[in-house]
ZANU-696226 format. One line per field, with one value per residue (C-alpha): residue number from 1; residue in one letter; x, y negated, z. Coordinates in steps of 0.2 Angstrom, whole numbers. Layout:
% residues N
num c(NUM | ...)
residu c(A | ...)
u c(X | ...)
v c(Y | ...)
w c(Z | ...)
END
This chain:
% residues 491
num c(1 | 2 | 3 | 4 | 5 | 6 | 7 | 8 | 9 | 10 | 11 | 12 | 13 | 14 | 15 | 16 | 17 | 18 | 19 | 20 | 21 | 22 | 23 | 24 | 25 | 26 | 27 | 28 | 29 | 30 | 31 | 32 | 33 | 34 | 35 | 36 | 37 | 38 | 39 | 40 | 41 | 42 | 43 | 44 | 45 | 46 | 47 | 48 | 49 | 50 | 51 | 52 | 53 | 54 | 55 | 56 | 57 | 58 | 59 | 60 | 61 | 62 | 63 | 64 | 65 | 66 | 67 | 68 | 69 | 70 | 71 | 72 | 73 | 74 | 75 | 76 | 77 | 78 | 79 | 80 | 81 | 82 | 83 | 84 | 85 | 86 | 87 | 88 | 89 | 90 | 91 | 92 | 93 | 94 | 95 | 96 | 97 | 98 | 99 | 100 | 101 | 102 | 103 | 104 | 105 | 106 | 107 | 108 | 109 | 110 | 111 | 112 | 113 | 114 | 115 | 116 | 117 | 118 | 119 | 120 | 121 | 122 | 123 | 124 | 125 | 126 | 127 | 128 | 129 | 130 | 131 | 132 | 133 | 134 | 135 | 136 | 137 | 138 | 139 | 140 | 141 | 142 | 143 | 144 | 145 | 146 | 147 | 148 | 149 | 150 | 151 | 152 | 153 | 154 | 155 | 156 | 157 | 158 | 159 | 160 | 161 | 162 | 163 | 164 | 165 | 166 | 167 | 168 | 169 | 170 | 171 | 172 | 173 | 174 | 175 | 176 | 177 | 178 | 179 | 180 | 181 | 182 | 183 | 184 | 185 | 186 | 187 | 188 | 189 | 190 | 191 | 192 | 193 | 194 | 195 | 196 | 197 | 198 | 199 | 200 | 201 | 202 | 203 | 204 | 205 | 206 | 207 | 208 | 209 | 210 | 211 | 212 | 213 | 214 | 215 | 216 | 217 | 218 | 219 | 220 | 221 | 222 | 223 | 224 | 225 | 226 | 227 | 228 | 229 | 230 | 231 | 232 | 233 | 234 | 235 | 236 | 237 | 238 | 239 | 240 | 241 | 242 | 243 | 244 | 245 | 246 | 247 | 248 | 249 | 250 | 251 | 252 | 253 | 254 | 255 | 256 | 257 | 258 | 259 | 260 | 261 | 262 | 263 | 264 | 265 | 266 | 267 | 268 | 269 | 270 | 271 | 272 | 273 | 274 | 275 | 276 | 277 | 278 | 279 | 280 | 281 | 282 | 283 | 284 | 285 | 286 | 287 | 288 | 289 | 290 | 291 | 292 | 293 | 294 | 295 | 296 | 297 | 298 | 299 | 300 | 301 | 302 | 303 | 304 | 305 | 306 | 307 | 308 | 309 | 310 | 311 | 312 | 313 | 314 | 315 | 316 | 317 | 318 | 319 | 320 | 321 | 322 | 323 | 324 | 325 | 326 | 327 | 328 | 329 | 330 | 331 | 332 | 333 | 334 | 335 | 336 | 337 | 338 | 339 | 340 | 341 | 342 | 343 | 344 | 345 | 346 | 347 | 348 | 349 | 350 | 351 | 352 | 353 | 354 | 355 | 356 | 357 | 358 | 359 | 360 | 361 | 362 | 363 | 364 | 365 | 366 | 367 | 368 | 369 | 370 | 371 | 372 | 373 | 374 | 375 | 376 | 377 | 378 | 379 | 380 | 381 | 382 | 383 | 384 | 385 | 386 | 387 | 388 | 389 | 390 | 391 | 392 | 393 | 394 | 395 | 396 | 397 | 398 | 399 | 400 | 401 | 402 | 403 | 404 | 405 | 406 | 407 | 408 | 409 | 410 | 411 | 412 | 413 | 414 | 415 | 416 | 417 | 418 | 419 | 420 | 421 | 422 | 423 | 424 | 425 | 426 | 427 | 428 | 429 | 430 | 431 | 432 | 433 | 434 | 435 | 436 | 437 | 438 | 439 | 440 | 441 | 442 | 443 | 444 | 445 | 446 | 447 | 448 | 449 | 450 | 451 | 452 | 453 | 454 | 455 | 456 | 457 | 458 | 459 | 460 | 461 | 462 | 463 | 464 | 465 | 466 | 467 | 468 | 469 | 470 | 471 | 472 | 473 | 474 | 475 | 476 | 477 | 478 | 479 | 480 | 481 | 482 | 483 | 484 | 485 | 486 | 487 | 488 | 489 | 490 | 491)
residu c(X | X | X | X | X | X | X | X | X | X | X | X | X | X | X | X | X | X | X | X | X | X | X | X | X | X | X | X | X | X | X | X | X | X | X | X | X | X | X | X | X | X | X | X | X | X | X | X | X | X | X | X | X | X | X | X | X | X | X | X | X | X | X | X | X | X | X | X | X | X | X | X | X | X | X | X | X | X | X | X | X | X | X | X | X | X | X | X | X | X | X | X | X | X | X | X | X | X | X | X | X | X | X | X | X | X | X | X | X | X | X | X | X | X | X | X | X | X | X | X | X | X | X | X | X | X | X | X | X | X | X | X | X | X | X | X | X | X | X | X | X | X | X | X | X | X | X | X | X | X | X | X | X | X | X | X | X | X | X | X | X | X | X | X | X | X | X | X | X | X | X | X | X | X | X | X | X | X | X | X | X | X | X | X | X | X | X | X | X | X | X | X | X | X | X | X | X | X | X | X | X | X | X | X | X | X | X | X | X | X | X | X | X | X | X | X | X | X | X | X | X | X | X | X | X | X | X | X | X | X | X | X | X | X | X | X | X | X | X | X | X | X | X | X | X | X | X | X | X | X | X | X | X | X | X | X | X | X | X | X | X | X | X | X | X | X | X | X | X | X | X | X | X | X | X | X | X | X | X | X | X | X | X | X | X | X | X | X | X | X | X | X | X | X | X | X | X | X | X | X | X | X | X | X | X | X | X | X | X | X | X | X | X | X | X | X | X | X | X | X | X | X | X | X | X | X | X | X | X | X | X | X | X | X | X | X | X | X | X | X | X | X | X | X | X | X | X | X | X | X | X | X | X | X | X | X | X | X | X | X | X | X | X | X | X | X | X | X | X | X | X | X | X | X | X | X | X | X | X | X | X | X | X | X | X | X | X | X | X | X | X | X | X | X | X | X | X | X | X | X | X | X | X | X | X | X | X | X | X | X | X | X | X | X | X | X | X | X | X | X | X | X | X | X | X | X | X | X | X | X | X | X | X | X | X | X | X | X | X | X | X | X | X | X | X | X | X | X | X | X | X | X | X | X | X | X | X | X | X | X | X | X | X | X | X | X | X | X | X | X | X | X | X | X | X | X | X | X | X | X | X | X | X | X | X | X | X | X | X | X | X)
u c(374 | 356 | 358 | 342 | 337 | 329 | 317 | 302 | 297 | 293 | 293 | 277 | 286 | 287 | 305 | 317 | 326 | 340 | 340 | 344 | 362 | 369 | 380 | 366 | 352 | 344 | 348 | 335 | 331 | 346 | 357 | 351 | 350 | 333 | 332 | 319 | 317 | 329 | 344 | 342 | 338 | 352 | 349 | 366 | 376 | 366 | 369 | 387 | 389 | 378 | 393 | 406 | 397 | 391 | 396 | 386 | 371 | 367 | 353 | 343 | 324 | 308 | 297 | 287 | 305 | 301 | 318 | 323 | 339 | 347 | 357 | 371 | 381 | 382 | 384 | 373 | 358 | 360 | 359 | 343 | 333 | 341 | 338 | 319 | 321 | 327 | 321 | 303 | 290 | 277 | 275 | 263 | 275 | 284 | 287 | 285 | 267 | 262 | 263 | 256 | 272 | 268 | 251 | 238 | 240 | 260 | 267 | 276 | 260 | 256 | 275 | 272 | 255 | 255 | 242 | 237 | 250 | 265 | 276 | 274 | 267 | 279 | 279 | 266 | 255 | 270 | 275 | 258 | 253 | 272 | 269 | 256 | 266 | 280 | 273 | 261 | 280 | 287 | 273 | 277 | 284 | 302 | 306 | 287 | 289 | 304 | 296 | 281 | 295 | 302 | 286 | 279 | 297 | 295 | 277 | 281 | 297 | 284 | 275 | 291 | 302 | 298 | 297 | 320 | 314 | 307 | 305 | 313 | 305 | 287 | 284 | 296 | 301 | 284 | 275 | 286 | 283 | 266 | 260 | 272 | 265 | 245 | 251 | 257 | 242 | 231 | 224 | 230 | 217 | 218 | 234 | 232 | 238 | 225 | 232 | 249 | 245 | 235 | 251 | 263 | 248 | 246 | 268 | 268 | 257 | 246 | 228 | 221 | 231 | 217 | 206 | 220 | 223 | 205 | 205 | 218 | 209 | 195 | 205 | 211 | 197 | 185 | 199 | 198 | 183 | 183 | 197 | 188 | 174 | 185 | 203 | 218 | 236 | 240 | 247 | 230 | 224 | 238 | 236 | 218 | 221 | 235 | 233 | 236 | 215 | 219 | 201 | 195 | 202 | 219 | 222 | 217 | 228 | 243 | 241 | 242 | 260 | 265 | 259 | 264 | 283 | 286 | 281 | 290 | 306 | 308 | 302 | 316 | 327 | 326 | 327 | 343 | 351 | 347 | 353 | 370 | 373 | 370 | 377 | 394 | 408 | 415 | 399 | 395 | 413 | 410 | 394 | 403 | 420 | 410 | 418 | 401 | 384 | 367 | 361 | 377 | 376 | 357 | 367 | 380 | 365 | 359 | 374 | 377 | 358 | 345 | 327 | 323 | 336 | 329 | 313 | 303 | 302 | 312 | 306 | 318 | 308 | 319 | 335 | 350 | 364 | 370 | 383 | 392 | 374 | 361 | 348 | 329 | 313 | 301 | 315 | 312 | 326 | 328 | 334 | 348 | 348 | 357 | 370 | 372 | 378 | 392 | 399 | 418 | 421 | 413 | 416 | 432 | 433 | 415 | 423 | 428 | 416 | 406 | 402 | 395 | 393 | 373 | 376 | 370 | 357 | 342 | 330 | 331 | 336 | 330 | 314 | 307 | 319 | 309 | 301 | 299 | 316 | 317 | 307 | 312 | 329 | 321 | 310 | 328 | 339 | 329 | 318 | 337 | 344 | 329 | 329 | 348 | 346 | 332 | 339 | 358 | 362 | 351 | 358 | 354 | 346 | 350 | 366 | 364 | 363 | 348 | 341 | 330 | 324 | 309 | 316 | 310 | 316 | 309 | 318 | 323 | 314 | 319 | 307 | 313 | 328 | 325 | 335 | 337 | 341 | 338 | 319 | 314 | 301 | 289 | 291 | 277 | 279 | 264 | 274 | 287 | 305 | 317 | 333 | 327 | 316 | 329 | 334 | 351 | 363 | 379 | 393 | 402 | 388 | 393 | 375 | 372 | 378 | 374 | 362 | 359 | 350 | 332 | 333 | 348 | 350 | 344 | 355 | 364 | 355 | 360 | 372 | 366 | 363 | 380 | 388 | 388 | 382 | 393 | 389 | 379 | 389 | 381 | 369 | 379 | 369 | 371 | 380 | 381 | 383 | 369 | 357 | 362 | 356 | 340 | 335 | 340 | 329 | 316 | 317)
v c(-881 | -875 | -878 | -888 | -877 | -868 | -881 | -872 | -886 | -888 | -868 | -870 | -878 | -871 | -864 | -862 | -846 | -841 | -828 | -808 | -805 | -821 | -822 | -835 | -821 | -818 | -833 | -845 | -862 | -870 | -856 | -842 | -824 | -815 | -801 | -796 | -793 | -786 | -794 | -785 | -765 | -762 | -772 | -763 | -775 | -792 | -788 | -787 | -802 | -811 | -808 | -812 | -828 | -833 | -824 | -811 | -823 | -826 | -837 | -830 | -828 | -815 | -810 | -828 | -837 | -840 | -843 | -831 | -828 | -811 | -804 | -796 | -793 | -778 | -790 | -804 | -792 | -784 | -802 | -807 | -791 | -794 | -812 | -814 | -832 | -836 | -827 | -816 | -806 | -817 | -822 | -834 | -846 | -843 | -861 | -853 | -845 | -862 | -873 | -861 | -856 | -840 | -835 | -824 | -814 | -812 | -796 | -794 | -798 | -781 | -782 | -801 | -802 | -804 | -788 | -788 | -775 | -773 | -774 | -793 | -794 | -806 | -809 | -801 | -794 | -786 | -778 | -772 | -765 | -758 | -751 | -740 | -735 | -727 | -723 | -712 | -705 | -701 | -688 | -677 | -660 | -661 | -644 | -637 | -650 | -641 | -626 | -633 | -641 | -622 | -613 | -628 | -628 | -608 | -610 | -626 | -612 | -597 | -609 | -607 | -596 | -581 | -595 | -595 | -613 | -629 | -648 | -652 | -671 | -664 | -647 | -651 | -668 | -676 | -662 | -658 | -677 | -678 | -658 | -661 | -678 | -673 | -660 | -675 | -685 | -670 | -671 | -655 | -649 | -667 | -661 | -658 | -663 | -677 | -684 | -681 | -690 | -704 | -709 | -708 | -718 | -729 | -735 | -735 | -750 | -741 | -748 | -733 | -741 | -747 | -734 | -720 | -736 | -732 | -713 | -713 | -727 | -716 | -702 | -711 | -719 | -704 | -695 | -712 | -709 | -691 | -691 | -706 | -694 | -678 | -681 | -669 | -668 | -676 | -693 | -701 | -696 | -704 | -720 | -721 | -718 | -729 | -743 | -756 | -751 | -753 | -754 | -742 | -755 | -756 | -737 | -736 | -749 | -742 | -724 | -729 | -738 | -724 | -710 | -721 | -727 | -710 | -702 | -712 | -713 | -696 | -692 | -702 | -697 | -679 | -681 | -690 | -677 | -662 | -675 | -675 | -659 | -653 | -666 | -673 | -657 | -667 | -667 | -651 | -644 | -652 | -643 | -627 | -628 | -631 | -650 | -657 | -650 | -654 | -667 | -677 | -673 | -682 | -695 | -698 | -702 | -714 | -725 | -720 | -722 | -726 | -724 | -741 | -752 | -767 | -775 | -790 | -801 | -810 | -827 | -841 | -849 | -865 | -871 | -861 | -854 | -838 | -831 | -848 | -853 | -866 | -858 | -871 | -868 | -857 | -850 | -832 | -819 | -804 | -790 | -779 | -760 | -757 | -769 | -772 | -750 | -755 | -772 | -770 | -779 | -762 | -751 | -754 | -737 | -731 | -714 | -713 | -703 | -711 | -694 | -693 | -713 | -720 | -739 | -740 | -750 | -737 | -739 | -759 | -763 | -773 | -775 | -769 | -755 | -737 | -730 | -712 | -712 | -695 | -687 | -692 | -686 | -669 | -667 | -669 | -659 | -643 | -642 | -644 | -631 | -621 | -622 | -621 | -605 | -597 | -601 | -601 | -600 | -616 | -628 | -643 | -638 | -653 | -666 | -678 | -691 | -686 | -689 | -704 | -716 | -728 | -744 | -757 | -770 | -758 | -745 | -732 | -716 | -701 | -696 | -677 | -666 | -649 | -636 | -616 | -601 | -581 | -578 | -571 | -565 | -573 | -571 | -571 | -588 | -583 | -570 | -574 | -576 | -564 | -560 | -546 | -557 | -572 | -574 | -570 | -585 | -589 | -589 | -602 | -617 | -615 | -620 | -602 | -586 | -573 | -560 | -546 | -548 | -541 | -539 | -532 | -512 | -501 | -492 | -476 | -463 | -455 | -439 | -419 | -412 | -403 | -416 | -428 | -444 | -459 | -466 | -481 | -500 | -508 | -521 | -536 | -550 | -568 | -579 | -597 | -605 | -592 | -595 | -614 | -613 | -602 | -618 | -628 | -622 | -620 | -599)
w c(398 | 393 | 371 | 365 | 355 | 369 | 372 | 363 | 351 | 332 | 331 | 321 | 308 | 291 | 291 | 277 | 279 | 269 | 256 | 265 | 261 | 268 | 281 | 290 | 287 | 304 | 311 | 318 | 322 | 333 | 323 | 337 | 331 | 329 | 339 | 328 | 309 | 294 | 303 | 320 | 314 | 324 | 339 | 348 | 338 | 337 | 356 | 353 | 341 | 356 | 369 | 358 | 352 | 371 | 387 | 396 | 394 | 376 | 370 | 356 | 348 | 351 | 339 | 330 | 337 | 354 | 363 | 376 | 386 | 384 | 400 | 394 | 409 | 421 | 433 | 427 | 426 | 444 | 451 | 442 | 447 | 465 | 467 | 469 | 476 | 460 | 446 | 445 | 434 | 434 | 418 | 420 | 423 | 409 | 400 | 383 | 388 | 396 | 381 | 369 | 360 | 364 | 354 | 362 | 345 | 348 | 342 | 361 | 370 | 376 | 386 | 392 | 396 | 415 | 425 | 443 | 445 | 458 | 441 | 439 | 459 | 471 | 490 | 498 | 486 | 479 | 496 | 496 | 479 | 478 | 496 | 492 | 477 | 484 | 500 | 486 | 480 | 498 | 500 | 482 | 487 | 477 | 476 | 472 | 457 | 452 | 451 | 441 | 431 | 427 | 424 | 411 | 404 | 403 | 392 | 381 | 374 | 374 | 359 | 349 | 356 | 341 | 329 | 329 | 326 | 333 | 333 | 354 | 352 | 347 | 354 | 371 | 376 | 373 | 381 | 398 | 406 | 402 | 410 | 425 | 427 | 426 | 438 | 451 | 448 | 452 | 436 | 428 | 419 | 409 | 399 | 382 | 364 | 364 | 380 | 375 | 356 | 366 | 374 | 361 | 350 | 365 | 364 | 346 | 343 | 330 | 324 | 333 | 351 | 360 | 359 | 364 | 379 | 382 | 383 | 396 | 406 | 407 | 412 | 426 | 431 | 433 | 442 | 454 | 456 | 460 | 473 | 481 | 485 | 486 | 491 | 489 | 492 | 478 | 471 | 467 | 483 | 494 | 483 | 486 | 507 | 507 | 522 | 509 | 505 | 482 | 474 | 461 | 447 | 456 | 458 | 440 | 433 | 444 | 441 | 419 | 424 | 433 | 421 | 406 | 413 | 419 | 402 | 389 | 399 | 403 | 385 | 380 | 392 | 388 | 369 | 372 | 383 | 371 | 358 | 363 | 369 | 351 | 341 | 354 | 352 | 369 | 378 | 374 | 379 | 396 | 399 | 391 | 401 | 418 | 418 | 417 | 427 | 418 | 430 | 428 | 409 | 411 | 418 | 408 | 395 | 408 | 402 | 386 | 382 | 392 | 390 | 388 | 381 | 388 | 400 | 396 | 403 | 421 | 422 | 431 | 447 | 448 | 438 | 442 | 433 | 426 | 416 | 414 | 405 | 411 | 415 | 415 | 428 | 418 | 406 | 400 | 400 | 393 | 406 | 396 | 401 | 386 | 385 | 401 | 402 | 389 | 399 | 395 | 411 | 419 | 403 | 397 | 388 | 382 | 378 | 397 | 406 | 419 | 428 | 445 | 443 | 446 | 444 | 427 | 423 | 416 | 432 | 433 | 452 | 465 | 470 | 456 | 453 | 445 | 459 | 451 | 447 | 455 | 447 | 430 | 433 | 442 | 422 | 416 | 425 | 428 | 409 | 401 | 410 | 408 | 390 | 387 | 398 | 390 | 372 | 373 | 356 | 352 | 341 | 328 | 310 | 301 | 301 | 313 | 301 | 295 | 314 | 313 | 327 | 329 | 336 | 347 | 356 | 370 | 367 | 353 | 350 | 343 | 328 | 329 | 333 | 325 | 333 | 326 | 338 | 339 | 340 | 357 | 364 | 375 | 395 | 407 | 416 | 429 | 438 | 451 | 448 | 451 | 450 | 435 | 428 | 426 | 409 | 402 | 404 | 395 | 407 | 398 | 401 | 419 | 424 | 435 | 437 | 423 | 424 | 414 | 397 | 398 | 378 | 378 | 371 | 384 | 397 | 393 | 398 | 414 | 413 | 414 | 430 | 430 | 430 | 446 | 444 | 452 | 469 | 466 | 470 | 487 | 482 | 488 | 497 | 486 | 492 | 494 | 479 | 471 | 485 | 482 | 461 | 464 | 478 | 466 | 453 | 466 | 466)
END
């Protein structure tokens, strides 16, 4: 039965808290947990003491107390992003935005505000605007993105690489997503350290937020504009000729959700994935011992951490239940990436490892499932393996518990993860791969075949004339599994 307490009323009352250190400290009106404040720093278990306390569908409070159910099931979340006759993103029909308990000036507003986007679209005008989303997708040439994904890889490391030293969050996972993506949206020459601080200033809710909001509109807009009058073979241009006819504003609007999802996942994802392989001696064996391939390591950190913990906000289209829980017309719920990944009724055994499994939660599902979920995993999977490559020896320069993590109810974000390695010399990332120019790989990560070391001592030198050189080995054609990793890689 739906508590009362979720009835959004008298929360403008002055409310007597007690003092931090109590046992009832971050607890709210009706006796539900914050979700925000002192209390819930660690959000991993507030969502824990939530499950024990309630089920997989836990009542509890946003930011300013405004009640919100919080999915906790693996189960209970896939039904509410599959069930569109029941529950939707349209968050104008949200009860609490309706009767003003949510403020216009509310900390959240940014996540709830409702867009003409196909993220809080239904019926119709979702097919539409999400139709000329993904049919935009279907024409992006996969394995020339891999090799764009390589050669940026191959110049973000050239910055460092005779450094011995580097910061991965700073100098490579913020960087990779947003220079592959400006190479998808056909806007290249846009990347930059302005456009790449914009974003990061944009997510981080900073004074100076709107105005980075604005450069990147700009961007956009002029680049709308441009492909209008000049189209290309790129994302923006398949947008703008889609049949479903988007204006200027809608291309606009949909090419900042797409560059801006895309960029702080896979920032996310990639600094998660590098995370664990130098701080998780199992994880790292696996990769080592050839138990584990990067692109299942990437998904193993889908479970175990997903680029956003959580989505605001699903909004109930009629009464219904859920999880044994009540559930009103015009309810808000929370849907939970993160605790939904560690259900013990799917995840008995955390430790376990989920390899070669993709039913996690980290792309939402449903109708409003990622639709650039490829080509996060593709950032992932190939600047990883690039870089474990290129600098085998790499490893973390502090103790991981000095990492640090900006948290939201978003998602968490890793501040830095400084790494130290042999300095190397830089490589030239214009010319075109081959099987000399490949850098040396460790046979132990099991992620290729190894090559010789360009910076290796040089070779002996031949013997004198008297002396018969030997008969030079035939050059033996590769085989299938090597021809299979330089396609992969997109040699």
């Amino acid at each position: 039965m739906t508590p009362e307490h979720l009835s959004p009323t008298g929360t403008d009352e002055p409310l007597a808290g007690p003092p931090p250190g109590c046992p009832a400290h971050g607890i709210g009106p009706g006796g539900l947990r914050r979700l925000y404040g002192p209390e819930a720093e660690n959000l991993g278990a507030v969502y824990e003491k939530l499950r024990d306390e309630h089920g997989p569908v836990a009542p509890a409070l946003l930011h300013e107390d405004v009640p919100i159910w919080v999915v906790l099931g693996h189960s209970e979340n896939l039904h509410m992003v599959s069930t569109p006759s029941q529950f939707c993103r349209d968050t104008r029909q949200w009860t609490a935005l309706q009767d003003g308990t949510i403020k216009p000036d509310h900390p959240l507003m940014p996540l709830i505000a409702w867009q003409p986007i196909c993220c809080h679209a239904e019926g119709d005008e979702h097919l539409r605007l999400r139709g000329a989303v993904t049919g935009a997708m279907s024409t992006i040439n996969h394995r020339g993105i891999r090799r764009h994904i390589n050669r940026a890889t191959q110049h973000l490391v050239n910055q460092f690489c005779e450094e011995g030293r580097a910061d991965l969050v700073s100098q490579f996972a913020e960087h990779l997503p947003m220079a592959v993506m400006c190479q998808i949206l056909g806007m290249p020459d846009e990347y930059n350290d302005r456009i790449v601080h914009a974003a990061r200033d944009m997510l981080k809710g900073t004074e100076t937020s709107i105005a980075s909001n604005a450069y990147i509109m700009d961007v956009l807009m002029r680049l709308t504009a441009r492909r209008r009058a000049e189209p290309e073979d790129d994302f923006t241009s398949h947008l703008i000729n889609h049949s479903a006819r988007l204006n200027d504003e809608e291309v606009g609007q949909h090419l900042r959700v797409v560059l801006m999802a895309a960029y702080e996942a896979t920032a996310n994802l990639l600094a998660n994935v590098l995370r664990l392989v130098f701080t998780d001696p199992g994880f790292r064996a696996q990769l080592n011992g050839g138990q584990m391939t990067v692109p299942q390591a990437v998904e193993q950190s889908l479970w175990d951490e997903p680029p956003f913990s959580t989505q605001l906000a699903y909004i109930a289209k009629q009464n219904t239940e859920l999880g044994g829980q009540r559930i009103r017309k015009g309810d808000g719920l929370l849907l939970g990436i993160a605790p939904g990944n560690v259900d013990p009724r799917v995840r008995p055994d955390l430790s376990a490892n989920m390899m070669g499994n993709r039913s996690h939660l980290a792309f939402s599902g449903g109708p409003h499932e990622c639709p650039g979920q490829d080509i996060g995993r593709a950032i992932a999977d190939v600047g990883v393996d690039a870089l474990l490559n290129r600098l085998p020896d790499i490893q973390l320069d502090c103790d991981e518990d000095e990492l640090h993590w900006r948290a939201s109810i978003s998602n968490r974000h890793l501040v830095e993860l400084p790494v130290r390695f042999d300095p190397r010399p830089q490589q030239d990332v214009t010319a075109r791969p081959s099987p000399t120019s490949v850098p040396a790989q460790r046979t132990d990560w099991q992620v290729g075949i190894a090559q010789p070391d360009p910076a290796a001592a040089p070779a002996p030198r031949p013997a004198p004339p008297q002396q018969a050189p030997p008969a030079p080995e035939p050059v033996r054609p590769l085989g299938a599994w090597r021809r299979l990793l330089r396609w992969w890689r997109g040699y």
